[in-house]
C-alpha positions in Angstrom: 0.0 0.0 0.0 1.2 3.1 -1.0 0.8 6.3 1.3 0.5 10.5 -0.1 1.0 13.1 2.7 -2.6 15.1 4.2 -1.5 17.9 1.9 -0.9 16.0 -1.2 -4.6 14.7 -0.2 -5.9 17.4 0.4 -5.1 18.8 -3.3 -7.0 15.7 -3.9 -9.6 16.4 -2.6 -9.9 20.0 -2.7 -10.0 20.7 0.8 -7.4 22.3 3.3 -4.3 19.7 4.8 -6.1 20.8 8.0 -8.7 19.3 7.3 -7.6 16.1 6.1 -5.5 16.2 9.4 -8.8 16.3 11.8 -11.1 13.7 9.5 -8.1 11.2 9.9 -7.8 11.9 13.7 -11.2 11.2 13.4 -11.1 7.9 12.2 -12.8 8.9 9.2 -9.8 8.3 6.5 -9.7 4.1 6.2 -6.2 3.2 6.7 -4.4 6.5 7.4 -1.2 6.4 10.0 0.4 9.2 12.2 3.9 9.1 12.2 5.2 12.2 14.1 3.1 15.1 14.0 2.3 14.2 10.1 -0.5 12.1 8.9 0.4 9.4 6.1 -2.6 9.1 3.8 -3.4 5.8 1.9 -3.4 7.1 -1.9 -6.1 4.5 -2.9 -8.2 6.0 -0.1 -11.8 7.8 -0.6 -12.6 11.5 0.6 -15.0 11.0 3.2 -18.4 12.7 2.8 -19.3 15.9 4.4 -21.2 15.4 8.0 -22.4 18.9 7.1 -24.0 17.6 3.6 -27.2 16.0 2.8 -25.7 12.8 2.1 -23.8 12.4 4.8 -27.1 12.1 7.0 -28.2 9.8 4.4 -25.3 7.5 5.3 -25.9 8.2 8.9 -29.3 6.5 8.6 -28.2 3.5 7.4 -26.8 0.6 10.1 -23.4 1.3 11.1 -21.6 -1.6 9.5 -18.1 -1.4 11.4 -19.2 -4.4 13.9 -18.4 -6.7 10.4 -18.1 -9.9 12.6 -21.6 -9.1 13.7 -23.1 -7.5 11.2 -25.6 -10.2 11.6 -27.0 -8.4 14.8 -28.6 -5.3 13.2 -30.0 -7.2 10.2 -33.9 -7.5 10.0 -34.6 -8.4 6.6 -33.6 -9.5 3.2 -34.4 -6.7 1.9 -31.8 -4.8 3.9 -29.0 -6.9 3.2 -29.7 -6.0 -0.1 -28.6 -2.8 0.5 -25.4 -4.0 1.3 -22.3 -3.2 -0.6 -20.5 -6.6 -2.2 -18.1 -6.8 0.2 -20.8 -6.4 3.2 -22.8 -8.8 1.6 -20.4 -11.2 1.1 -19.1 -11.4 4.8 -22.7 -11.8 6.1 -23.3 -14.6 3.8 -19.5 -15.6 5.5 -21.2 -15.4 8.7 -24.6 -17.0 8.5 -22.2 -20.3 7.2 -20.6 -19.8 10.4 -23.7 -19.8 12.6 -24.6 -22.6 10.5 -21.8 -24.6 11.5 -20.8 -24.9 7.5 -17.0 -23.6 8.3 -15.4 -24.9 4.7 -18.0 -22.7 2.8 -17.8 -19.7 5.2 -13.6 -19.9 4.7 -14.5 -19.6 0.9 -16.0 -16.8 1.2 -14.3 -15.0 3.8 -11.0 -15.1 2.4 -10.7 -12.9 -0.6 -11.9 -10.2 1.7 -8.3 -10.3 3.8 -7.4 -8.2 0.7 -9.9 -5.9 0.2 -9.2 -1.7 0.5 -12.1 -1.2 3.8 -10.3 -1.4 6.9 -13.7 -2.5 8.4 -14.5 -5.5 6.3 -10.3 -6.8 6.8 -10.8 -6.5 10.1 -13.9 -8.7 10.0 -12.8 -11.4 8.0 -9.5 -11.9 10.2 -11.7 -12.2 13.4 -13.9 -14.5 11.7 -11.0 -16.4 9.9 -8.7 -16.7 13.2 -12.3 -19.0 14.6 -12.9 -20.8 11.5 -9.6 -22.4 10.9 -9.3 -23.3 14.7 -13.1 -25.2 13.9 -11.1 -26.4 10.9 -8.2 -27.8 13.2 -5.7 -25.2 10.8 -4.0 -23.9 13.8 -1.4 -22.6 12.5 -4.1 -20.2 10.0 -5.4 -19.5 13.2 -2.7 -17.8 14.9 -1.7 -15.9 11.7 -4.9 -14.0 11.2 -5.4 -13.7 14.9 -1.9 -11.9 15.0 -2.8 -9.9 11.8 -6.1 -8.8 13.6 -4.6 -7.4 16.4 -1.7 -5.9 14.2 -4.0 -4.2 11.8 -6.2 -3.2 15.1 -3.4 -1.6 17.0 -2.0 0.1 13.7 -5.3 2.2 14.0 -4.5 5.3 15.9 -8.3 6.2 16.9 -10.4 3.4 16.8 -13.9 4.1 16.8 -16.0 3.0 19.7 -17.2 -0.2 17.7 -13.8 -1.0 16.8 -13.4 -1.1 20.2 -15.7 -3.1 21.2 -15.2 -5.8 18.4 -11.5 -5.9 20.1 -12.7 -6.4 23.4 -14.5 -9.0 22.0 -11.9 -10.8 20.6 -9.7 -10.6 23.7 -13.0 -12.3 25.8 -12.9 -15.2 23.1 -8.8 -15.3 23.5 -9.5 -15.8 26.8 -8.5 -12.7 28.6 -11.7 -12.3 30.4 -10.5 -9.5 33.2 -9.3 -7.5 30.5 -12.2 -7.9 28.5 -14.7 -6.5 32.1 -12.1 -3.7 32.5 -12.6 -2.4 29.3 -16.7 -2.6 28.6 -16.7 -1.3 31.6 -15.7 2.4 30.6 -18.0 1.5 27.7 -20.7 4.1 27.3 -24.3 3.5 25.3 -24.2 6.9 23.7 -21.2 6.7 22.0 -22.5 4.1 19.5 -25.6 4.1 16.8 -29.0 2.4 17.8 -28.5 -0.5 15.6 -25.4 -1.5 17.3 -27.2 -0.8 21.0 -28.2 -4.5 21.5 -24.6 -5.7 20.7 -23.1 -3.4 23.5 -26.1 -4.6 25.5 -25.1 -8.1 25.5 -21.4 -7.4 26.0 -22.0 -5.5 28.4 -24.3 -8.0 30.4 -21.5 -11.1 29.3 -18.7 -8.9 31.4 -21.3 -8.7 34.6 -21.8 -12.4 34.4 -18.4 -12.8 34.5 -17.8 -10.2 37.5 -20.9 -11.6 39.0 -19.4 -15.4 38.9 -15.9 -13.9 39.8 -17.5 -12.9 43.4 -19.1 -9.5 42.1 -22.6 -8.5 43.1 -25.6 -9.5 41.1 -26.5 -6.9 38.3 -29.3 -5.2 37.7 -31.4 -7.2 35.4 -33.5 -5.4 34.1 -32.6 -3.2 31.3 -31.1 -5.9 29.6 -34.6 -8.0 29.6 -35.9 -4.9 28.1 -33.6 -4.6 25.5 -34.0 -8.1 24.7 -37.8 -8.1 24.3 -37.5 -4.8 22.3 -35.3 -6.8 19.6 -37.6 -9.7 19.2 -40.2 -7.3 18.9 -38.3 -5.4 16.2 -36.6 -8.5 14.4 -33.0 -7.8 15.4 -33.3 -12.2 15.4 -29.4 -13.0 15.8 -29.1 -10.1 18.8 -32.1 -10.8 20.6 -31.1 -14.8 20.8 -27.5 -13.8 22.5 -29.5 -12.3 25.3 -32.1 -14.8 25.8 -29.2 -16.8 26.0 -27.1 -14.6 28.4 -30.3 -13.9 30.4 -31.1 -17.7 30.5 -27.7 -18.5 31.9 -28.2 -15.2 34.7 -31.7 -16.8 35.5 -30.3 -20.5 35.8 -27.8 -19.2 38.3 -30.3 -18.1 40.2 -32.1 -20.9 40.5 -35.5 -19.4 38.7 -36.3 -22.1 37.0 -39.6 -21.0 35.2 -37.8 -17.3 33.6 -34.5 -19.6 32.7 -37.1 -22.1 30.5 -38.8 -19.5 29.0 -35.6 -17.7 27.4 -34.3 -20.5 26.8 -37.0 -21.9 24.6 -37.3 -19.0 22.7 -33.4 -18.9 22.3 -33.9 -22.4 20.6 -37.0 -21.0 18.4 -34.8 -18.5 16.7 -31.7 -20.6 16.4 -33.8 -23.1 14.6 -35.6 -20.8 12.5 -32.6 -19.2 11.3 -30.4 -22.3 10.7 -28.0 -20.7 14.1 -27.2 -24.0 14.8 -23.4 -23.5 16.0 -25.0 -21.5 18.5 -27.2 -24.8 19.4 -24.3 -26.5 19.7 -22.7 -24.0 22.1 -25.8 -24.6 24.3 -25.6 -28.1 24.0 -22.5 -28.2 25.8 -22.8 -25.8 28.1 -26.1 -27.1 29.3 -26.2 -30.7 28.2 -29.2 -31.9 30.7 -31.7 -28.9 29.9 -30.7 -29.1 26.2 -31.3 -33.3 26.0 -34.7 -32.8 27.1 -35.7 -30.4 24.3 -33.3 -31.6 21.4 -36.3 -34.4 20.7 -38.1 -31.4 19.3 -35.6 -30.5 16.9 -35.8 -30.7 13.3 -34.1 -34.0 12.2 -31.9 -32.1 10.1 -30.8 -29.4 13.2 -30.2 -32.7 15.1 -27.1 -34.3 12.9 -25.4 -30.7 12.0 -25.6 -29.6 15.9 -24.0 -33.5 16.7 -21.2 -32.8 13.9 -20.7 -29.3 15.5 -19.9 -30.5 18.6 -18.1 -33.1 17.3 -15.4 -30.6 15.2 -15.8 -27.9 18.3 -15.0 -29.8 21.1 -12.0 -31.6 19.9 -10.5 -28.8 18.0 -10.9 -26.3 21.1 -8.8 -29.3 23.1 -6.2 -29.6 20.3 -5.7 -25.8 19.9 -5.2 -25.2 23.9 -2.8 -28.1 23.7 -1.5 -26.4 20.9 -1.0 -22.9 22.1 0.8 -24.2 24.9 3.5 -25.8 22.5 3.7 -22.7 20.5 3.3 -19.7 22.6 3.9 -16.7 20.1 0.8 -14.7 21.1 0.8 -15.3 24.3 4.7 -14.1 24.0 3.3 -10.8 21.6 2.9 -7.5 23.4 0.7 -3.9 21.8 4.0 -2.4 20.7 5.1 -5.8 19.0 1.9 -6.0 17.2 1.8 -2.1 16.4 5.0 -2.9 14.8 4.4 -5.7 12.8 1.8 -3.3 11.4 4.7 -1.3 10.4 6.4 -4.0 9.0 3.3 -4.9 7.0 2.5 -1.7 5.6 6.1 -1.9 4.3 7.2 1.3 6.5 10.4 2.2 6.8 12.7 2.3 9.8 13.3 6.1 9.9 9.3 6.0 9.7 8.9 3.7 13.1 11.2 5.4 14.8 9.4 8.5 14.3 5.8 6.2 15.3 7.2 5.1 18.1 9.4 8.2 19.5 12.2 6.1 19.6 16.3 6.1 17.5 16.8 3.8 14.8 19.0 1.9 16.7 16.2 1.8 19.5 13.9 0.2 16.4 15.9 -2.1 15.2 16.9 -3.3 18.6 12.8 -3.9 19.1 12.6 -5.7 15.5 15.2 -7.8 16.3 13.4 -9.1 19.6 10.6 -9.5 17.2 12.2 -12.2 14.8 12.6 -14.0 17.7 9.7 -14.0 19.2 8.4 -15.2 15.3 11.2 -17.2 14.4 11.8 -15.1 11.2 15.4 -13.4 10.3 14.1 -10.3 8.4 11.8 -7.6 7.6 11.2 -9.6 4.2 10.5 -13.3 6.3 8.0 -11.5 8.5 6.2 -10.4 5.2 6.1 -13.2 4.2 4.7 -15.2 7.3 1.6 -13.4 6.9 1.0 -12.0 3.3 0.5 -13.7 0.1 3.8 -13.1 -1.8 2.1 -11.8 -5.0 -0.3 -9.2 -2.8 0.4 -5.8 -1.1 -1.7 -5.8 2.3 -5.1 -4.4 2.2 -4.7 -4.4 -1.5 -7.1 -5.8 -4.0 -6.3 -9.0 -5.7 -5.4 -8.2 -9.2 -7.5 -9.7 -12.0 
C-alpha cells in the first residue's frame, strides 16, 4: 500500500491539509497512520463525505456496518442486506455459514476479503477467519490471522467506539476475560448508533456475568430484559437470541427455573428458525441436561449438523489449547510488538517507526530484532512473508 501526505490529499480532494489532518484523527480516513506530528494518507483512499452535507445524513441512517463480525446483529430483513455493498454482503453470507456450522464454505467466502481496501470488512474477516480455521483444526491459520487482527487493530491510531468493542471482544474469546470487564466497563451506550445498541447490551451483560461469577454482586437485570424483548419485537433475530441466551444463563444461576425455560426456549425458536445451529451447539455443551430434554423437538436435520458441530468444536478447542501451549507466540506478543508488525506490513520504513514510536533507529531495530525471535523469522522480508501472500500488497485488492 502506497501512502501521499494530508497535503498532497488534500489537493486531492480540494480541501485544506487541516482538514484532512482532523477527519483522519477522526477515524474517518480508512487506513491513514500518524507518524510524528504528520498524517500518512493511503493514496487508494476515498474523501469521506461531508457530516455537514445532505448525504452524509443519508449514510448516517443507514446501520453502522463497522461491527463486520456481527453484522448479523442489526439485520432485520432481506431486503436490507440488499442494500449491502458486495463486500458487506459477502461477509454476512460468510457469517450465516458460520452460525450454520458450515466452516469450509464460510472460509471460501471470507477469504478474498483479507485483501480488500475497507479497513472494516479486513478487520472482519480476520476475526472471523482466526475461529474458522481453529473449527477447521488449521492452527497454525489460526494464529496468523489472529496476530494480523490485532496488528491491523493496533495500527489504527483512533479506533472508533465499535472497533473497540469488536477488540474487546476478541480478547473475551482469547481468553483474557479480566481485561475484557475492564474495558466494557468504561464503555458508554451513547457513543454508538441504535442499531449497534443491543450488541453493546449483550457485552456489556456477558462482562457482569463474569464479575458476578468472579465474586461481584448481582447486576441489575433489568434493562437488559428490556432490550431483549424490544429486539424480538423489532426482528433484530441473531441479537435478541444472544441475550435470551445470556439472560437464561443469569436466570439459571439463580435458581428461577420458570424465567430460565422461557428464554431458553425462545433462544432455541430463533436458532432453529434461522439455521443458528453452531449456537445450538454452544448450548448443548454448556447445558447438556436442559438441552437433551428439548433436542427431541428438533428438526431432524438441526439434530445431525448440531452433533457434527460438537463433534469438530470440542476436539478442535482441546487440540488448539494443547496447541498454544507448545507454540506460545501470542501469548509471547505484546501492543507495541503488534503495532509494529503493522509497520512492518505496511512496508514502513525504519526512519518512519522510529518517528511512530518516539524512539532512535538503533532503538527500532533493537525492538525488530526481539521481534524475529519472538516469530522465528530473520528479516523484515520473512515477516512479510509469514503473513502475506507473496504476489499481494496488504489491504490491497487482488489483481484480476
Amino acid at each position: 500500500m502506497k501512502f501521499i501526505s494530508s497535503k498532497q490529499a488534500a489537493q486531492a480532494w480540494g480541501i485544506s491539509p487541516r482538514r484532512v489532518a482532523l477527519l483522519a484523527s477522526q477515524g474517518r480516513i480508512s487506513g491513514a497512520i500518524l507518524t510524528g506530528n504528520t498524517w500518512l494518507i493511503p493514496d487508494n483512499a476515498e474523501k469521506p463525505a461531508d457530516s455537514r452535507r445532505k448525504e452524509f445524513a443519508l449514510q448516517s441512517k443507514e446501520p453502522e456496518a463497522e461491527l463486520y463480525p456481527y453484522i448479523v446483529c442489526f439485520v432485520r430483513s432481506e431486503d436490507q442486506v440488499n442494500r449491502f455493498s458486495p463486500e458487506e454482503k459477502q461477509l454476512y453470507r460468510a457469517c450465516t455459514l458460520y452460525e450454520a456450522g458450515d466452516f469450509d464454505a464460510a472460509a471460501q467466502l471470507v477469504e478474498p476479503l483479507l485483501t480488500c481496501t475497507q479497513l472494516n470488512i479486513r478487520l472482519g474477516a480476520q476475526y472471523l477467519l482466526s475461529f474458522i480455521c481453529m473449527y477447521l483444526a488449521d492452527y497454525a491459520s489460526a494464529d496468523k490471522y489472529a496476530v494480523l487482527f490485532q496488528a491491523e487493530y493496533h495500527g489504527i491510531c483512533t479506533p472508533s467506539p465499535t472497533l473497540r468493542l469488536l477488540f474487546y471482544a476478541f480478547e473475551a474469546e482469547m481468553g483474557r476475560t479480566s481485561r475484557f470487564v475492564e474495558s466494557i466497563g468504561k464503555l458508554d451506550f451513547n457513543a454508538f448508533s441504535p442499531e449497534l445498541l443491543p450488541f453493546v447490551a449483550g457485552q456489556k451483560m456477558y462482562a457482569e456475568l463474569i464479575k458476578c461469577n468472579m465474586g461481584g454482586k448481582l447486576p441489575d437485570i433489568t434493562p437488559y430484559e428490556v432490550i431483549c424483548l424490544s429486539c424480538d419485537a423489532e426482528g433484530y433475530a441473531y441479537a435478541a437470541m444472544y441475550l435470551h441466551i445470556l439472560l437464561t444463563i443469569f436466570y439459571a444461576t439463580q435458581g428461577e427455573t420458570e424465567k430460565e425455560h422461557s428464554h431458553l426456549k425462545r433462544a432455541i425458536e430463533l436458532c432453529i428458525t434461522h439455521q443458528l445451529y453452531f449456537t445450538l451447539a454452544c448450548l448443548l455443551s454448556i447445558m447438556p441436561e436442559t438441552m437433551e430434554a428439548m433436542l427431541i423437538s428438533f428438526p431432524p436435520e438441526a439434530k445431525i449438523r448440531i452433533q457434527k458441530i460438537i463433534e469438530a468444536c470440542v476436539n478442535a478447542r482441546i487440540e488448539y489449547a494443547a496447541y498454544k501451549r507448545k507454540r506460545t507466540v501470542i501469548s509471547l506478543l505484546k501492543e507495541n510488538d503488534y503495532r509494529l508488525i503493522s509497520c512492518c506490513l505496511r512496508n514502513c520504513s525504519i526512519n518512519q517507526m522510529a518517528e511512530q514510536f518516539g524512539l532512535s533507529r538503533s532503538g527500532i531495530n533493537k525492538r525488530l530484532s526481539i521481534l524475529y525471535d519472538k516469530l522465528g523469522v530473520g528479516s523484515h522480508k520473512e515477516l512479510r512473508s509469514l503473513f502475506l501472500n507473496s504476489v499481494l500488497e496488504w489491504g490491497e485488492p487482488k489483481k484480476q
